[in-house]
C-alpha positions in Angstrom: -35.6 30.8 10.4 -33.2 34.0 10.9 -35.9 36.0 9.5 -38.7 34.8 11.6 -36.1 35.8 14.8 -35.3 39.2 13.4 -39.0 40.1 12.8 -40.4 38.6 16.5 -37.5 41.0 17.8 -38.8 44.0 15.7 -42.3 43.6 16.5 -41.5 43.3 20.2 -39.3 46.2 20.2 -42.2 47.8 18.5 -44.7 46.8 20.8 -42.3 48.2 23.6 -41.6 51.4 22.3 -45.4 52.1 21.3 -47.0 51.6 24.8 -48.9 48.8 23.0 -47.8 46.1 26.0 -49.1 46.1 29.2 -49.1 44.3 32.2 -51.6 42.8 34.7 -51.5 41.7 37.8 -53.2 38.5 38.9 -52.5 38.6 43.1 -53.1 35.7 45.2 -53.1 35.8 49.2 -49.3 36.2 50.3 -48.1 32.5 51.4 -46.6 33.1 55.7 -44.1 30.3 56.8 -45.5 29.9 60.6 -43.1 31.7 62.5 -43.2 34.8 60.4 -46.0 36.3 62.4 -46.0 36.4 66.3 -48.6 34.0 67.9 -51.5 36.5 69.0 -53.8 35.5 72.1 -57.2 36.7 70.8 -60.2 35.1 72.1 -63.0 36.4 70.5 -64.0 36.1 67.0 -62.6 38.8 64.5 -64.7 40.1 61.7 -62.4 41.2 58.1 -63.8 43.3 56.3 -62.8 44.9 52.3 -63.1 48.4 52.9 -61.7 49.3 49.6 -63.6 51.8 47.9 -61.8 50.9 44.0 -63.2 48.2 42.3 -61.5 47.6 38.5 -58.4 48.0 37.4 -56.1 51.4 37.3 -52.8 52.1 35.7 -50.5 51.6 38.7 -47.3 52.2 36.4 -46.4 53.4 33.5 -42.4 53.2 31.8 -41.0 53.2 28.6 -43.3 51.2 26.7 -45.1 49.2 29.2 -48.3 50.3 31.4 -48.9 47.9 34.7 -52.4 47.6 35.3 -53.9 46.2 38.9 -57.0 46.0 41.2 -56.7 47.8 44.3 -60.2 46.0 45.4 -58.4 42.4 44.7 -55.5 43.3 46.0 -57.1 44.0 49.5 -59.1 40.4 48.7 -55.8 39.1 48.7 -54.8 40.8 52.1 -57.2 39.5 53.7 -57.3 35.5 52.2 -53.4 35.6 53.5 -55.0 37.0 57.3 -58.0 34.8 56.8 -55.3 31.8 56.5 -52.8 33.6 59.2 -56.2 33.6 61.7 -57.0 30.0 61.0 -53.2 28.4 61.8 -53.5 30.2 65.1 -57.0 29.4 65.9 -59.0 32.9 65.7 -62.2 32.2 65.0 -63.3 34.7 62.2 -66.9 36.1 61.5 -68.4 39.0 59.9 -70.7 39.7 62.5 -68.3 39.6 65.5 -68.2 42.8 67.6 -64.1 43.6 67.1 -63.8 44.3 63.1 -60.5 45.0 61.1 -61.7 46.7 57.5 -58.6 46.6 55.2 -58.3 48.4 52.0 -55.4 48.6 49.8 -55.9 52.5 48.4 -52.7 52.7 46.8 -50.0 50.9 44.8 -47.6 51.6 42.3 -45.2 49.9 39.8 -41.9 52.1 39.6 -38.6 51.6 38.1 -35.4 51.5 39.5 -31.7 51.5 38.3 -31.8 48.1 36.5 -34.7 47.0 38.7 -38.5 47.7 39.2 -39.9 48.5 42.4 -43.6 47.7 43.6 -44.9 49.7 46.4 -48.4 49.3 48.4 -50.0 51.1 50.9 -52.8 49.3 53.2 -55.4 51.2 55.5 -56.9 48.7 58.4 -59.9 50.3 60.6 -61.1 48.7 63.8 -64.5 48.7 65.2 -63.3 51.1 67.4 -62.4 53.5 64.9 -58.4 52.9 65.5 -56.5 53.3 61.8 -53.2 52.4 60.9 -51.4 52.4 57.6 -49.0 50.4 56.5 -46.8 50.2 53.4 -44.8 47.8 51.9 -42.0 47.7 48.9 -40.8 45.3 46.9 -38.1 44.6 43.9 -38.1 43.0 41.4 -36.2 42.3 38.1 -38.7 41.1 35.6 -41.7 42.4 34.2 -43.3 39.3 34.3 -42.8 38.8 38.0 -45.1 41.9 38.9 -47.9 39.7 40.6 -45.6 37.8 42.6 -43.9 41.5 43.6 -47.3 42.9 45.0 -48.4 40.1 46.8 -44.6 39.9 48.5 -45.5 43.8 49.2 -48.9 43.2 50.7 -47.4 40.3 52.9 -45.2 43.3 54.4 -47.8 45.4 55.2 -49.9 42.3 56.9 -46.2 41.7 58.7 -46.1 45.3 59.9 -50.1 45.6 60.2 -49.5 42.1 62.8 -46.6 43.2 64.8 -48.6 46.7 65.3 -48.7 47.1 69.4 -51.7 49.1 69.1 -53.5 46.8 66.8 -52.7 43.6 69.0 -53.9 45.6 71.9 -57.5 45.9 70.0 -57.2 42.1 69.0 -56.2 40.6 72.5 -58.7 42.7 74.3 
């Protein structure tokens, strides 16, 4: 039984150390309790649109060992099922062919690591039919490698925070 142990260890530490394991994230939409966004007053129908111009997945780290793989095309899916959901509690009707558009696209990410921690960071572009854009960027930590896709969609629910308490971007909304 030792020897089963010692061997799983070595061919782990293997795997590690060869750049053989990698990681990929599986996002879902970001999950709001209701009073983390600000009740907006929009009274026409909103259309979402996935702007992202990626499609597949890209190395979005690399350490010792381990490459972190992710979709930037799903991650702005994800974005915008969590504002789809956000849009819904509050009553916003949403279709594609409304007049006032928001086109999200998540064009960057990245899997770092920190001192005893990794760091996931994400970047997300919204346009509106006006041809307003904003960026907004969001961070999170985390401790496990294994708790990557529940790090990005905890930093895409920061950029949907930031992208919702954006005065300019209400102001397109409400009006």
């Amino acid at each position: 039984m030792k020897q089963i142990v010692k061997i799983g260890i070595c061919i782990t530490i293997l795997l590690v150390l060869s750049g053989c394991w990698s990681i990929r994230t599986n996002t879902k939409a970001p999950v709001f309790p209701d009073n983390a966004v600000s009740k907006l007053n929009v009274k026409q129908p909103v259309g979402l649109i996935n702007s992202s111009s990626r499609s597949g997945e890209i190395a979005i780290g690399k350490m010792t060992g381990v490459t972190v793989y992710g979709d930037l095309y799903k991650f702005t899916e994800s974005s915008i099922s969590a504002l789809m959901k956000i849009f819904e509690k509050q009553n916003i009707e949403i279709d594609n062919s409304a007049s006032k558009t928001l086109a999200l696209s998540v064009y960057d990410a990245k899997s770092e690591m920190g001192e005893g921690y990794f760091i996931i960071t994400t970047a997300l572009r919204v346009r509106t039919g006006d041809d307003l854009e904003k960026e907004y960027v969001g961070m999170q930590k985390y401790s496990y490698h294994f708790g990557t896709s529940t790090a990005v969609e905890h930093s895409l629910a920061e950029c949907l925070k930031q992208m919702l308490s954006d005065k300019d971007l209400i102001h397109y909304l409400e009006n």
